[in-house]
Every structure is written in C-alpha cells, then in structure tokens.
LUMSEFI-171308 format. One record per residue (C-alpha): x, y, z; residue number from 1; residue in three letters. Coordinates in steps of 0.2 Angstrom, whole numbers, plus 2048, in hexadecimal, padded with zeros to 3 digits. Layout:
<atoms>
xx, yy, zz, pos, code
X, Y, Z, NUM, ALA
...
</atoms>
This chain:
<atoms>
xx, yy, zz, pos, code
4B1, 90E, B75, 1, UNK
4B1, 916, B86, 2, UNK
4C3, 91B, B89, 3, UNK
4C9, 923, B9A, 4, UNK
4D9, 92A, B96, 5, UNK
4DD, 93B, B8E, 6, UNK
4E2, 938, B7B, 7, UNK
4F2, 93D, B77, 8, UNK
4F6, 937, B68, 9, UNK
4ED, 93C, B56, 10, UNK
4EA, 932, B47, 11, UNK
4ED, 91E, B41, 12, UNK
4FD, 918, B41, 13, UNK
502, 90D, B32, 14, UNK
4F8, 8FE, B38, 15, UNK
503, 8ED, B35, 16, UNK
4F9, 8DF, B2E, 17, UNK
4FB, 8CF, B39, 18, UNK
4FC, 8BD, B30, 19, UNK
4EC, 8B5, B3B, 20, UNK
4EA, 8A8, B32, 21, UNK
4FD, 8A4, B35, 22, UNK
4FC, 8A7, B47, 23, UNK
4EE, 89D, B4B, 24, UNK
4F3, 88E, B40, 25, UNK
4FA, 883, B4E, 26, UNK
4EE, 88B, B5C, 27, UNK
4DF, 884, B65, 28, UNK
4D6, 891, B66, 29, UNK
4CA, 89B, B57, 30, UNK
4C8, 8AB, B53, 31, UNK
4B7, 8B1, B54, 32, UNK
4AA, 8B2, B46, 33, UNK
4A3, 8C1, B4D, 34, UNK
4AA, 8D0, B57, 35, UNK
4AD, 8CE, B68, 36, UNK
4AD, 8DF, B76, 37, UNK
4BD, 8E0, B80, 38, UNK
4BE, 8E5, B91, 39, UNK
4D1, 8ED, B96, 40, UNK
4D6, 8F4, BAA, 41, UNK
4E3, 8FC, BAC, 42, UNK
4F0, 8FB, BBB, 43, UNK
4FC, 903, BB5, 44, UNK
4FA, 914, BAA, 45, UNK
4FD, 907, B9E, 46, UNK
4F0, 90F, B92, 47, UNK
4FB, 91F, B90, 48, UNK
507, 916, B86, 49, UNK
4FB, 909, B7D, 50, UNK
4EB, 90E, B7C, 51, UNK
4EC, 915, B6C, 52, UNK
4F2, 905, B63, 53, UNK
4E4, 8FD, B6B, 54, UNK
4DA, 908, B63, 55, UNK
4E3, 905, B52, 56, UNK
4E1, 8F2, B54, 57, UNK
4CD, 8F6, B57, 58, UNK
4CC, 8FF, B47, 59, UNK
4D8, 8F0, B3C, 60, UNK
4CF, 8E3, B43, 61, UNK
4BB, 8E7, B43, 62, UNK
4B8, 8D5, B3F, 63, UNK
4C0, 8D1, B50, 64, UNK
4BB, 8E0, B5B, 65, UNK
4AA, 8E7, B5D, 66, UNK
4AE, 8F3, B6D, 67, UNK
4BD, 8F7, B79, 68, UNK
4B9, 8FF, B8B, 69, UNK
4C9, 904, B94, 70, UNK
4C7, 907, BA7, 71, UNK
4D3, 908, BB3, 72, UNK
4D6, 902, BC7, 73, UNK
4E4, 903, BD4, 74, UNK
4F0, 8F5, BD3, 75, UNK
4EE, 8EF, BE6, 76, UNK
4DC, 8ED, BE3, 77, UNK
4DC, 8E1, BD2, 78, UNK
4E0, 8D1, BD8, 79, UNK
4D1, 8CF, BE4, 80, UNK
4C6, 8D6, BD8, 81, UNK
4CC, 8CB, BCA, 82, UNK
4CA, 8BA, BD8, 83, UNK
4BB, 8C0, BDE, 84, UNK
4B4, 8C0, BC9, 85, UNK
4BC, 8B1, BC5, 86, UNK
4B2, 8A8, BD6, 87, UNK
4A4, 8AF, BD2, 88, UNK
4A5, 8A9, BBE, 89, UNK
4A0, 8BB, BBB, 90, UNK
4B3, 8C2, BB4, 91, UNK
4AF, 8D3, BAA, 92, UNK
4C2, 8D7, BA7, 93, UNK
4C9, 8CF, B98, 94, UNK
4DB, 8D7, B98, 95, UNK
4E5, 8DD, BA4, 96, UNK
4F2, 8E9, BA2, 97, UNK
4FC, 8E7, BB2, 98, UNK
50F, 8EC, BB9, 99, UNK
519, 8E1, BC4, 100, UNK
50D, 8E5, BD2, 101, UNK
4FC, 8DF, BCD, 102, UNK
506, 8D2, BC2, 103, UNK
511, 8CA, BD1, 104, UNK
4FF, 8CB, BDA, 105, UNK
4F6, 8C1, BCC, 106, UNK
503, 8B5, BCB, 107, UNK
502, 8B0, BDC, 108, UNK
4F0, 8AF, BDD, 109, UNK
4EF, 8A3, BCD, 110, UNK
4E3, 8B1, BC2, 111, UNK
4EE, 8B1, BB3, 112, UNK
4EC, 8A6, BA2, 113, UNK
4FC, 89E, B9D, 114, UNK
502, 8A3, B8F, 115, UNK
510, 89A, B8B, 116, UNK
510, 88C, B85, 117, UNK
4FD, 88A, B82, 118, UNK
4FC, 896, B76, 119, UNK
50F, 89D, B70, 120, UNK
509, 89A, B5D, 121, UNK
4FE, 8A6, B5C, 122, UNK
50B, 8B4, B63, 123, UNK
51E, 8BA, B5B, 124, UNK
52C, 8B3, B60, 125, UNK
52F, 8BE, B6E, 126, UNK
541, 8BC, B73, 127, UNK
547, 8BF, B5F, 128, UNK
53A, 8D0, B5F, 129, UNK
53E, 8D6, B72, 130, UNK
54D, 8E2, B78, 131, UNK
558, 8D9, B85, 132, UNK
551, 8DF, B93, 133, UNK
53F, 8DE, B8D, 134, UNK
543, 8CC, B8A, 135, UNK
549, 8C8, B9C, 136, UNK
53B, 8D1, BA3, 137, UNK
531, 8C6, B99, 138, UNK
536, 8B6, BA4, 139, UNK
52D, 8C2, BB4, 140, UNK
51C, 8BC, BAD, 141, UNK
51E, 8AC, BB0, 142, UNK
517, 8A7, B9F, 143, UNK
506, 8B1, BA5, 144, UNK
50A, 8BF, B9B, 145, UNK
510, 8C9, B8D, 146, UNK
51D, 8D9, B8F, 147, UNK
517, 8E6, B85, 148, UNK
520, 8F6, B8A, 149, UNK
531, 8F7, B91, 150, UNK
53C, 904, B9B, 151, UNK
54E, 904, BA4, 152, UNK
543, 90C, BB4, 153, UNK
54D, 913, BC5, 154, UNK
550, 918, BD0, 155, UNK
555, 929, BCE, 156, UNK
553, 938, BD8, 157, UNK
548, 947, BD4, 158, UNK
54B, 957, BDB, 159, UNK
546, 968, BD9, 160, UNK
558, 972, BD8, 161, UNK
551, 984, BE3, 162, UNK
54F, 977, BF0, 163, UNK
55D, 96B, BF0, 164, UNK
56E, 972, BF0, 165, UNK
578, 965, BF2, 166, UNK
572, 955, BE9, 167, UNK
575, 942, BF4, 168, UNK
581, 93A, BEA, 169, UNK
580, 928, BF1, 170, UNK
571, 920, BFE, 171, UNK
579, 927, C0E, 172, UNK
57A, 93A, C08, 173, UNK
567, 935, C03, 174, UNK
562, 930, C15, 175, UNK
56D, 93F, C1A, 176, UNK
564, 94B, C11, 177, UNK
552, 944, C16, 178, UNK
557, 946, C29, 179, UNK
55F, 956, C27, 180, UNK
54F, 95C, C1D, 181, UNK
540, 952, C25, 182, UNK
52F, 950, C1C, 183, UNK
537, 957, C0B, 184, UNK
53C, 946, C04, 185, UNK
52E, 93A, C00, 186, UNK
52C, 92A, BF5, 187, UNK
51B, 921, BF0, 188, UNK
515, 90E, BF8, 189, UNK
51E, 903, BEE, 190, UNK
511, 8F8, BED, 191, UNK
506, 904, BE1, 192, UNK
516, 90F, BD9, 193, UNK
521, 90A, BCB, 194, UNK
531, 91A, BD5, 195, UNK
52B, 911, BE2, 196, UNK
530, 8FF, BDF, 197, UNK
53F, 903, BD7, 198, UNK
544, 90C, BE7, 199, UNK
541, 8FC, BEF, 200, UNK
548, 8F2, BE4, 201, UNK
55A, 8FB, BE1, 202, UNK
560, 900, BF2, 203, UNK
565, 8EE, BF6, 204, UNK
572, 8F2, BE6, 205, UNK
575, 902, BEB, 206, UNK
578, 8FD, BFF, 207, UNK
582, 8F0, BFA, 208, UNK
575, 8E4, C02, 209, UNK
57A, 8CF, C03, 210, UNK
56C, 8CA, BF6, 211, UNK
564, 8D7, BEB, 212, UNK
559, 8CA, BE7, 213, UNK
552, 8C5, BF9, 214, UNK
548, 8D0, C03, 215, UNK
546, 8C2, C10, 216, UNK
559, 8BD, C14, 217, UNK
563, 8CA, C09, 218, UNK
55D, 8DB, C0E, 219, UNK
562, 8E0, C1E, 220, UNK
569, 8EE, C19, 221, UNK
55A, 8F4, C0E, 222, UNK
54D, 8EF, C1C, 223, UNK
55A, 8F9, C29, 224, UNK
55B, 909, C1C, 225, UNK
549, 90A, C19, 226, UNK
543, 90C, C2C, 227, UNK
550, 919, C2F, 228, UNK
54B, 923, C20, 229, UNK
538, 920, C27, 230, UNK
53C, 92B, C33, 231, UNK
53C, 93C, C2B, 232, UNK
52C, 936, C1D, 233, UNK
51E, 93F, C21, 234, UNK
515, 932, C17, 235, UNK
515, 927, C0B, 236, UNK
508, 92B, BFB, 237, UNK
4FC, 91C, BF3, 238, UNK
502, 921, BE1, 239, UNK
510, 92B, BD8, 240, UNK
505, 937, BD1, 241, UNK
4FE, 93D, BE0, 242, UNK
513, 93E, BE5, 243, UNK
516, 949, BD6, 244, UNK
509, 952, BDA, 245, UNK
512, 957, BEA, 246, UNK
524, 959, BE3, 247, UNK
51B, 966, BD6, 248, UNK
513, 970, BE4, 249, UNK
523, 970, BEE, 250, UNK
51C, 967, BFD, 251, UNK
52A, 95A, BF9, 252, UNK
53B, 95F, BF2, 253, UNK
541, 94E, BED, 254, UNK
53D, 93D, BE9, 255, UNK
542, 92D, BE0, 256, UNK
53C, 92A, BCD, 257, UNK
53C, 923, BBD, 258, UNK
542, 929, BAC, 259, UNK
530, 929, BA7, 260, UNK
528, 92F, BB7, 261, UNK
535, 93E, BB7, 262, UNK
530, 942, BA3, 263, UNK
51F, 941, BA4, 264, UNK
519, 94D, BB3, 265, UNK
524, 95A, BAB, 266, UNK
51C, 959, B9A, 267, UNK
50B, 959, BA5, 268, UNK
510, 968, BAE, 269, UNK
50E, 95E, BBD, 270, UNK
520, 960, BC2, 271, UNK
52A, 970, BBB, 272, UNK
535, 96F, BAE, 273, UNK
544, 973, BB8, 274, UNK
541, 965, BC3, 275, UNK
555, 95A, BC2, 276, UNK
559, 949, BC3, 277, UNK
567, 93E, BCB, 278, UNK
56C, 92F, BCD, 279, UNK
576, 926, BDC, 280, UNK
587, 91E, BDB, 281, UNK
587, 90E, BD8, 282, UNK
574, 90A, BD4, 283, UNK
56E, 8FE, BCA, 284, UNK
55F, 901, BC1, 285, UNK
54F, 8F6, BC5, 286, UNK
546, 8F2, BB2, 287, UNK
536, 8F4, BB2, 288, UNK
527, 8EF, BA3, 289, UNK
516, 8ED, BA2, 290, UNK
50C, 8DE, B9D, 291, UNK
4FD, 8D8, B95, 292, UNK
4F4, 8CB, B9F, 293, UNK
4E4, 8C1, B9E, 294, UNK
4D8, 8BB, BAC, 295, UNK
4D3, 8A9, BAE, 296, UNK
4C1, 8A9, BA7, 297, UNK
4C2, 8B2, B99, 298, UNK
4BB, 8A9, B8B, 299, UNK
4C5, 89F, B7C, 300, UNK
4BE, 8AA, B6E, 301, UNK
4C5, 8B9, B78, 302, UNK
4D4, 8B3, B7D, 303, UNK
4D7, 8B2, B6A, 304, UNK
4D5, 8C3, B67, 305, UNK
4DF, 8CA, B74, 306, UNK
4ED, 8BF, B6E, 307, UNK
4ED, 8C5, B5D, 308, UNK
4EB, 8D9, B65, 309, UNK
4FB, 8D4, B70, 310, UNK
503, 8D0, B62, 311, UNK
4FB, 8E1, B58, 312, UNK
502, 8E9, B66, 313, UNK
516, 8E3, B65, 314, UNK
516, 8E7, B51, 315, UNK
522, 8F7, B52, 316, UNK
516, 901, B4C, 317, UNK
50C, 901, B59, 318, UNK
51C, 901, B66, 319, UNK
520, 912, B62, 320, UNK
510, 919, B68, 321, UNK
517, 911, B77, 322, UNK
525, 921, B7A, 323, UNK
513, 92C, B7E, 324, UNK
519, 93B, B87, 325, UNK
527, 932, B90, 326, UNK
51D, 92B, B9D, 327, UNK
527, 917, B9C, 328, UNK
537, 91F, B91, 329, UNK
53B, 91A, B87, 330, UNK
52D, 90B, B85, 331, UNK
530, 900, B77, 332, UNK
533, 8EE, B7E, 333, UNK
536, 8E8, B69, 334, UNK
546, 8ED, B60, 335, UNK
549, 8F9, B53, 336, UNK
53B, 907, B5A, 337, UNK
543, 917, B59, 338, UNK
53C, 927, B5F, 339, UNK
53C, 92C, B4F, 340, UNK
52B, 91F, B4B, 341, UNK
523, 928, B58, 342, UNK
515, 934, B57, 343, UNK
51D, 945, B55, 344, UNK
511, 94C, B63, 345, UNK
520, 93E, B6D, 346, UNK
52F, 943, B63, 347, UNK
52C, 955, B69, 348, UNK
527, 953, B7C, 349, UNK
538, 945, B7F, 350, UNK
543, 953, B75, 351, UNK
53E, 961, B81, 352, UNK
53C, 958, B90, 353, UNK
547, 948, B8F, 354, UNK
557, 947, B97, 355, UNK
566, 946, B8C, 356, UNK
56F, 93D, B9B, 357, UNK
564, 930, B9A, 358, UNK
56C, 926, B8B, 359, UNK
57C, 926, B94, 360, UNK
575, 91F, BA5, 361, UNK
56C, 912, B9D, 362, UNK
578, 90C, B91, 363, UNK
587, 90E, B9F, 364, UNK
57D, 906, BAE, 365, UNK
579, 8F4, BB3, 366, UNK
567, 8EF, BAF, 367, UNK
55E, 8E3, BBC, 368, UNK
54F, 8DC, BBF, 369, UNK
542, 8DC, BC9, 370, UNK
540, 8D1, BD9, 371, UNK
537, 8C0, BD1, 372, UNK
524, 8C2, BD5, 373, UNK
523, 8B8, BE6, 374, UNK
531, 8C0, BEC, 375, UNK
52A, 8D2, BE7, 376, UNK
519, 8D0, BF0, 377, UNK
523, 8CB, BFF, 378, UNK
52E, 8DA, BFE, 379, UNK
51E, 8E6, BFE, 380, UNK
515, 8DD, C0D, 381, UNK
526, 8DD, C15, 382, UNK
526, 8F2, C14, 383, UNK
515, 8F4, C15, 384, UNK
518, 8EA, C29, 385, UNK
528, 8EF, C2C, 386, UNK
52B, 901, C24, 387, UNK
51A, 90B, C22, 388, UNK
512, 905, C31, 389, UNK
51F, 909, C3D, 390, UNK
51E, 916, C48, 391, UNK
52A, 925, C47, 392, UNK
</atoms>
C-alpha cells in the first residue's frame, strides 16, 4: 500500500468479524471472487483518524482487498475532478472521504451513489448504532453517504494569552478587539476550513440573526458583521493549517477554532502548548462529521467492498482509533466508545493536551447543524462575492 499520511498509531486493533453473508442476503450486489485494489482521496484529513482501520480491514479481509492507495486533494478542487472522470468514463477514485464542503459540492453536482435505500441491507442500522448528533448529521448526506466520524466542532476562540489581555466575551467585543488590533485576528476561507465554517455557520446564533438557517433572506446581520470585520483581515488563508501555522509564529494572535483543530496543533507543536480557548456568550455550536462517499462509476463489485469496509469502519473497534491525537475530538460517531478503547499513544496526547472545560461546554450548550448542503454552497459563493473580494 502507498499511504501519504504519517502513521500514528502502532499495532492491530481487535479486528471485529462482520456476518457478510448476513449483510449481503437481501442485496443486489456480489461480493467479489477475487481481490479488488481500492483507490481512497481524501478532502478532509480524514485519513488521520481512519486510516489505520482501513488498514486493519485490508489485513481481515485479503479475500476482498488486494491494494489500498490513499491520496489526498483540496476540497474545492474534487468535484470537477470527480465530473470531469465520470464524463470521461475514466473515474479512478473509488471512495471519497469528504466534509460538508466537498459533500454539499457533490451533492449538487449529482456525483454521489445513493446509498439509501438501494443498498441499506448491506450496512448497520445506523440510527440504533449512531450518537444523536451523529445521527442528525446523518440526514446532511442526503442518503449519498455514510457519517463515519463525529465532533461537537465551534466556534471557539484561540488565542495566545501574552498577546491578549482581555479576552471578547461576545461578537461585538470580537469585532472590537479586531479593529483595535488590526491584522492580528484572522480566520481561514470557509469554503476549504472546518474553524472556518463553523465561524460562518454560528454567528447568525450568536448575532441573534432572523434565520440561522438562511443565508439568503436571514442573515443580514451575519453578512453586515462579516464586511465590517473585513476590514482589519489582512487576508484570509486557503486552509487552517496554513492559519495555525501563523497563530504558532505569532504573526496572528487569534483566531476561531474547533475543539479538534485547537488539540491537535498543540500536540503537533504547531501551536504552543499555552495557547487558550474561549467561547462567546451565547454561541451555539455548529456539529460537524465527516463522510464516506462513493463516485458514480464505480463498479458494482467495488461498491460491495467498500460497503462492507464502511460498515468495518463503524464497529467500535475501529471508532476509537478515531480519537487520533485530538484532531475531530472526540471522533466516535457510534455509542459506547470511550477514550479508554483508544490507542494509548490517544489516551496520553487528549489527557495532556485536552481541555477539561470541554465536557461542560458540550454537554451545557445547544448543538446545531449545519446549513443543509444547497444552502451551504450558497453561503460560501455568497462570502467569497460579497466578503473576501471586497476592497478594504
């Protein structure tokens, strides 16, 4: 296998056994009679978090899997890719593992299989196996996908304390502190960052906006709060890592984030240690997940194995590799997943670099989707036009 990402996770977990013959009973489609090769992109760092039970479903299943290459690819640049393959009739991408972004994209450019109904016998019952939220963000794929990991999101502040001394409290001391301290705050293109988004996504809740859910008619305030806070960006980064990058080398002394994306840098060294978080009066947080979609194209022999790997890949065994070093914390979209499954190379990075306020702000805050996919790509055309473009 050719794999991209850095392996951070050592020795097979407890591989669970899945009753194929079960699953495939009432199903059109056959499982192969000989190994297939599996191509995988990633869109959305996805592979930190599941890679390695991808790797532990290779080495259960020979019979089924013969090769798996992992690449990854922006998420702006997917869909046309993908179109351009599947016009072609020359698709080399067999899964994708995707975020809202490229997901919502995919949707609205008709690339994805349906899933559901056409082939819900040969998956678990996902609402009885899913935690609440997971299961709501389920019903964002639009039957074209399957939720695999799962996380409460933002949007929080990061800050680093030497810099800030007095912490915004609510939106208006955020936009105060930005013009009183120009170029210093910055926050990724939504379009291409999961802190981004969710920046996006919860200032109509935290403005008090007429329909959170709108970003045509109900986000006057949002759209109004997001060109003034234009004005003292110097610029807005394609990617969060790049972001984090800056916030680490103290060009930038705060920005929005996500539980994982403020974990992760730190365990990295990307970001210092010392680096604090805060959240806003008031905010709701925007749930985020990831998904496991396949391309129209792909064969039906193929399209059975990757069903039975997604299901492989939503056994709790394999979820708790899904806590990683914090990067989607905590991960698990299933139930009953405790850290304590997790590789211990997990259980020691989330112990010295988790936040212990973090269980009390998700437990104590509402939890809201995201915008439905046709509204979302609407929202990041409308900022890319109306927001980053303008002058300052």
């Amino acid at each position: 296998m050719h794999f991209t990402r850095r392996q951070t996770l050592g020795g097979l977990a407890a591989l669970a056994t899945l009753p194929a013959t079960k699953l495939w009973a009432q199903s059109k489609l056959a499982l192969p009679t000989s190994p297939v090769a599996i191509n995988i992109v990633d869109v959305a760092g996805n592979l930190a978090l599941t890679q390695k039970a991808i790797e532990n479903y290779a080495a259960a299943k020979p019979e089924l899997v013969s090769k798996i290459t992992f690449t990854k690819a922006p998420a702006p640049e997917l869909p046309g890719k993908l179109k351009a393959q599947q016009a072609a009739k020359r698709l080399d991408i067999d899964l994708v593992l995707t975020g809202a972004d490229a997901l919502a994209a995919g949707l609205e450019m008709d690339l994805w299989v349906k899933l559901f109904p056409d082939h819900t016998t040969a998956l678990p019952d996902l609402q009885s196996i899913y935690l609440e939220p997971a299961w709501r963000m389920q019903a964002f794929a639009k039957d074209h996908g399957v939720a695999v990991v799962y996380y409460p999101s933002g949007p929080l502040l990061e800050y680093m304390p030497e810099h800030v001394k007095k912490v915004p409290s609510n939106a208006e001391e955020l936009l105060a502190w930005a013009k009183e301290n120009p170029n210093k705050f910055a926050y990724a293109r939504p379009a291409n960052s999961g802190p981004g988004r969710t920046f996006l996504m919860g200032l109509p809740y935290l403005l008090g906006d007429a329909d959170p859910r709108d970003p045509v008619k109900g986000w006057d305030k949002t759209w109004a709060y997001l060109k003034e806070l234009h004005k003292y960006i110097e610029y807005y980064p394609t990617g969060t890592g790049a972001l984090m990058k800056e916030l680490g080398e103290g060009t930038r002394h705060m920005t929005v984030t996500t539980t994982g994306w403020d974990i992760n840098p730190r365990v990295l060294g990307v970001v210092p240690k010392e680096a604090a978080v805060a959240k806003l009066d008031g905010f709701h947080w925007v749930a985020d997940a990831q998904f496991m979609s396949v391309p129209k194209g792909v064969s039906d022999e193929k399209l059975a194995v990757l069903l039975d790997l997604m299901s492989f890949l939503l056994t709790p065994e394999q979820q708790a590799y899904t806590y990683d070093e914090g990067y989607f914390y905590p991960g698990p979209a299933v139930k009953d997943v405790p850290l304590s499954m997790a590789p211990q190379s997990s259980q020691d990075a989330i112990a010295e670099y988790g936040r212990a306020e973090y269980a009390d702000w998700i437990a104590n805050n509402p939890v809201e989707l995201p915008l439905d996919p046709d509204a979302m790509v609407v929202a990041f055309r409308r900022w890319d036009e109306e927001v980053a473009s303008q002058p300052k």
